[in-house]
N, C-alpha and C positions, 0 to 999 in steps of 0.2 A: 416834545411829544411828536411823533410820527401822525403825516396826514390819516385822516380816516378814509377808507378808500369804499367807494358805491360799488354793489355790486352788478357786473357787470349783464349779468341777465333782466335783472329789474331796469336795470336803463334804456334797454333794446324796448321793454314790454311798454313803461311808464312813463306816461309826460304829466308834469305839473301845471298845472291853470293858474293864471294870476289869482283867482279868488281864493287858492288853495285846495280845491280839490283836483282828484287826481284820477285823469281817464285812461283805460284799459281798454283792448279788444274785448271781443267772445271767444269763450272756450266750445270746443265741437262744433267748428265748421272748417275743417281743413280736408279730411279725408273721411272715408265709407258714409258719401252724403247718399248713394244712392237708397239705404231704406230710413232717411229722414223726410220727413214731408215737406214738401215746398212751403206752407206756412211757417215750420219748425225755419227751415233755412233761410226763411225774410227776415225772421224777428232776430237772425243770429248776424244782421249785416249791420254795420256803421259801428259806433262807439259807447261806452258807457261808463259810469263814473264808478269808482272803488266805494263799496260800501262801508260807510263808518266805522263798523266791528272791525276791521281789516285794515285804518289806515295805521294803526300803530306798526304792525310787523312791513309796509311801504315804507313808512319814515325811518324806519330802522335800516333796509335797506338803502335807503335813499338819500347819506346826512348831507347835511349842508344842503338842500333844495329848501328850506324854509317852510317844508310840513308840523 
């Protein structure tokens, strides 16, 4: 059987936690921040986890990470 290979956008995006979940950036803060509100743009800074509903099509993405 041929390896299974990750794909290679999900690996740039997605890192795996020891505990198993799995943390992503924010979406809509890269560019036309000028008509978002400075509140809108705090809460879009630092990291956040994949939400449940979502890790199946991750781990699919992602084999052999042990999701």
């Amino acid at each position: 059987m041929p390896k299974m290979k990750t794909k290679s956008a999900a690996k740039k995006r997605f890192r795996v936690r020891p505990g198993g979940t799995v943390k992503r950036g924010h979406a809509f803060k890269r560019h036309i921040l000028t008509k978002k509100t400075t509140k809108n743009k705090r809460h879009l800074r630092g990291i956040t986890a994949v939400h449940k509903t979502n890790m199946g099509h991750v781990a699919q993405m992602l084999p052999g990470c042990g999701i």
